[in-house]
C-alpha positions as YAML, in Angstrom:
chain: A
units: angstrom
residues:
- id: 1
  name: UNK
  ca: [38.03, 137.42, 72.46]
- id: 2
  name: UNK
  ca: [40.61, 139.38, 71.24]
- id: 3
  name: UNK
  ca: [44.54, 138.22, 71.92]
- id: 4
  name: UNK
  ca: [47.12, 141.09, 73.01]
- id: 5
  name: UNK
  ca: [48.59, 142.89, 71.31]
- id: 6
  name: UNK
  ca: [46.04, 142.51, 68.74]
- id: 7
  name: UNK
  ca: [47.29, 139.63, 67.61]
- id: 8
  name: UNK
  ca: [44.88, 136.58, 66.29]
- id: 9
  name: UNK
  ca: [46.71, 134.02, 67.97]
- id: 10
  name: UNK
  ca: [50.21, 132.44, 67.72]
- id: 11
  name: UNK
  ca: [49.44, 130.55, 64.49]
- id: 12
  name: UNK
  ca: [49.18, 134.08, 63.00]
- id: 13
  name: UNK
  ca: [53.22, 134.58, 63.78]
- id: 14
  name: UNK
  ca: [54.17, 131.20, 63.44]
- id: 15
  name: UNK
  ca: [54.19, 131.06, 59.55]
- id: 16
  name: UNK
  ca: [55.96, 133.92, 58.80]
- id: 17
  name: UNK
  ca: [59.00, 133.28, 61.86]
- id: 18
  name: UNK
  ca: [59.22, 130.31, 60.09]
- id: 19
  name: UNK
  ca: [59.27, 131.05, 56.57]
- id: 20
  name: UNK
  ca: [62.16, 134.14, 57.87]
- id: 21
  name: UNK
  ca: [64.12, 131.03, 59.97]
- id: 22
  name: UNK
  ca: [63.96, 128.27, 56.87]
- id: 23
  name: UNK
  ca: [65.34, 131.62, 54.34]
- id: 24
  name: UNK
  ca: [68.18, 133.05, 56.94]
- id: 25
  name: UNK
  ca: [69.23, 129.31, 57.30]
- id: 26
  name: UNK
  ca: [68.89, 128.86, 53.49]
- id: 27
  name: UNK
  ca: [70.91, 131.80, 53.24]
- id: 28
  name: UNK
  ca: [73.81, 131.49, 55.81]
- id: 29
  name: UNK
  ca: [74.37, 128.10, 54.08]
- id: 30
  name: UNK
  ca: [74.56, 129.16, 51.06]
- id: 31
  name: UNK
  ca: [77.16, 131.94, 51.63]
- id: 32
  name: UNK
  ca: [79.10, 129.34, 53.67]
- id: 33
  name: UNK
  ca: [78.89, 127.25, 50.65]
- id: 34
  name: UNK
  ca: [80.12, 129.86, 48.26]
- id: 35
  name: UNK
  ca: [83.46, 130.08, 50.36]
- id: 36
  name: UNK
  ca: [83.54, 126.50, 52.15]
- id: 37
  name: UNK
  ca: [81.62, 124.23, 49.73]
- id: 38
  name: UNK
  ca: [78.83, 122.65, 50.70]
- id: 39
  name: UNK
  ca: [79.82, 120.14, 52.67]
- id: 40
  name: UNK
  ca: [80.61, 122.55, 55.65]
- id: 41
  name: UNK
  ca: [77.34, 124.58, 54.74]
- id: 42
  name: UNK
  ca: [75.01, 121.65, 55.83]
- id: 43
  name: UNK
  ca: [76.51, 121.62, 59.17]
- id: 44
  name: UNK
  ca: [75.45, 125.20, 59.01]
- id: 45
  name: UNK
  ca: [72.12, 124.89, 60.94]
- id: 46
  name: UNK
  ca: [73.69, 122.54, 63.84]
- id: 47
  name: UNK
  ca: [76.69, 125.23, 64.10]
- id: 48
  name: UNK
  ca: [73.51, 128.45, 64.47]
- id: 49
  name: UNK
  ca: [72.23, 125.78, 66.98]
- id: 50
  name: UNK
  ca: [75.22, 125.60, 69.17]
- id: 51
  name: UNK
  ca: [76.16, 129.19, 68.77]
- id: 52
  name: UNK
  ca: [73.02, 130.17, 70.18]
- id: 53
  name: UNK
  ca: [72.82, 128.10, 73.04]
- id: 54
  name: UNK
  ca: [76.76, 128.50, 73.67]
- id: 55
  name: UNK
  ca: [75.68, 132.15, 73.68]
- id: 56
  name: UNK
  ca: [72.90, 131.99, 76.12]
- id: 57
  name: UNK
  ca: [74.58, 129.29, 78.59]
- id: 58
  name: UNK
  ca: [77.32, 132.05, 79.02]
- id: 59
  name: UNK
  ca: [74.67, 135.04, 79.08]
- id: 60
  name: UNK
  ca: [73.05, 133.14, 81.99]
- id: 61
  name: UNK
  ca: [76.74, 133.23, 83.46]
- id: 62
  name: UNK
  ca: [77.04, 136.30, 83.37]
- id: 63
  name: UNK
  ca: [73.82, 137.29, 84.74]
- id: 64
  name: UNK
  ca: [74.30, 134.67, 87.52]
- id: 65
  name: UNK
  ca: [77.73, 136.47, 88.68]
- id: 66
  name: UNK
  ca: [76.35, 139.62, 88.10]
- id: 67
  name: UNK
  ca: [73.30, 138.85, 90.89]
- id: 68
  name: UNK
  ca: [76.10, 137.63, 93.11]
- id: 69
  name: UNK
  ca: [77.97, 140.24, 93.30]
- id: 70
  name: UNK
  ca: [75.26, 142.21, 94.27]
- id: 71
  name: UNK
  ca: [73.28, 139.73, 96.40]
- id: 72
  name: UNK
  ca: [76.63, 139.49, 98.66]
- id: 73
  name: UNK
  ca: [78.75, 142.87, 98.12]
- id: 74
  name: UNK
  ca: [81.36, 141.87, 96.48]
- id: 75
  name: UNK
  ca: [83.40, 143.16, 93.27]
- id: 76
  name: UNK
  ca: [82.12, 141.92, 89.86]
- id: 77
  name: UNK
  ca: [85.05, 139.89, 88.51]
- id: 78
  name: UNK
  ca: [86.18, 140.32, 84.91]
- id: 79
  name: UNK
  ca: [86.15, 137.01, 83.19]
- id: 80
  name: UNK
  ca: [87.22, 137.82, 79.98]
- id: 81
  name: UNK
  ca: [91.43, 137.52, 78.61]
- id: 82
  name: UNK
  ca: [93.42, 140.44, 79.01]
- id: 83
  name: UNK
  ca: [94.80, 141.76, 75.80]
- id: 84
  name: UNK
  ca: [98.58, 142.70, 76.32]
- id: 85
  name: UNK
  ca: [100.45, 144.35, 72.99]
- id: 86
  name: UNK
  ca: [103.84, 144.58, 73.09]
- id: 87
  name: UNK
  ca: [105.30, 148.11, 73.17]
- id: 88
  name: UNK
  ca: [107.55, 149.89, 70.31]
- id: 89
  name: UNK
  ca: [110.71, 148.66, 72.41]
- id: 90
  name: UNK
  ca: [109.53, 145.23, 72.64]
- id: 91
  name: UNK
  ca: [109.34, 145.42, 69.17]
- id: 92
  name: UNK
  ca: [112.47, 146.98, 68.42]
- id: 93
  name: UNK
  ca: [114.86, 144.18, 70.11]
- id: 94
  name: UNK
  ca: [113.71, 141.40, 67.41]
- id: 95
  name: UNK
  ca: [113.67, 143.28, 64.62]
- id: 96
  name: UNK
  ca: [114.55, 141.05, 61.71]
- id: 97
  name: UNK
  ca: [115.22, 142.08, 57.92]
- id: 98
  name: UNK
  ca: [113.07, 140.92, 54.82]
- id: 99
  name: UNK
  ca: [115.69, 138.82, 54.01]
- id: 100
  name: UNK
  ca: [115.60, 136.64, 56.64]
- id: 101
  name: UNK
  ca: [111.63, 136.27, 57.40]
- id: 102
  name: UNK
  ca: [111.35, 135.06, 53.46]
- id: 103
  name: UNK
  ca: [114.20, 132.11, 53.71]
- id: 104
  name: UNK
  ca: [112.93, 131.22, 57.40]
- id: 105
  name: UNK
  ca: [109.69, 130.47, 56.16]
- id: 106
  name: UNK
  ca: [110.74, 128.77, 53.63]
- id: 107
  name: UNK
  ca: [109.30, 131.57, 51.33]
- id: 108
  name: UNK
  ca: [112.18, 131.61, 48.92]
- id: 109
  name: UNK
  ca: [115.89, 130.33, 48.91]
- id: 110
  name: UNK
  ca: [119.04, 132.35, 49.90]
- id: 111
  name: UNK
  ca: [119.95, 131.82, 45.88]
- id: 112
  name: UNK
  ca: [116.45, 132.52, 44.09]
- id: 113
  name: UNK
  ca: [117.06, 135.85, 46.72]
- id: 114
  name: UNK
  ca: [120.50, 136.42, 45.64]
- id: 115
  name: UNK
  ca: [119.71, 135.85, 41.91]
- id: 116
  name: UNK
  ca: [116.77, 138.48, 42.41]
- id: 117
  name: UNK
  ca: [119.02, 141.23, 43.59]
...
């Protein structure tokens, strides 16, 4: 009998979803490797793990409010931080020259700057 979508059966898929899975893994450690060492990129396959189901434990969230709000009428909530920038006048009152921001943080010394000028 012939499967759906004319598919010979799930062993058919299985080999090559795997064989794609073991090479992305193989490949998001080693780029995490090149920049992290590979120390961090072992963890790399338990950090895709808890991304995804981090990911889909929130999805389900959402979906869950969403069905909510329209089961019982009421306004869909936003859940997510507002984003506030500070205007140009914000800005303007602690304004601070050069100068300063390199011997606060320690980035030079008030003589290195005065021997530099």
């Amino acid at each position: 009998m012939e499967s759906p979508w004319g598919l010979a059966g799930q062993s058919s898929v299985l080999a090559p979803t795997t064989v794609l899975g073991v090479a992305l893994a193989l490949s998001r450690a080693a780029c995490s490797a090149s920049i992290y060492g590979w120390k961090f990129a072992a963890l790399s396959p338990l950090r895709s793990f808890l991304g995804n189901w981090l990911n889909s434990v929130a999805s389900l969230g959402a979906l869950n409010r969403f069905a909510r709000s329209m089961w019982l009428g009421e306004p869909l909530v936003w859940l997510k931080t507002d984003h506030a920038y500070p205007n140009l006048a914000a800005l303007e009152s602690s304004k601070q020259s050069i100068d300063s921001i390199l011997i606060a943080t320690g980035a030079v010394s008030a003589e290195a700057l005065e021997e530099a000028r």
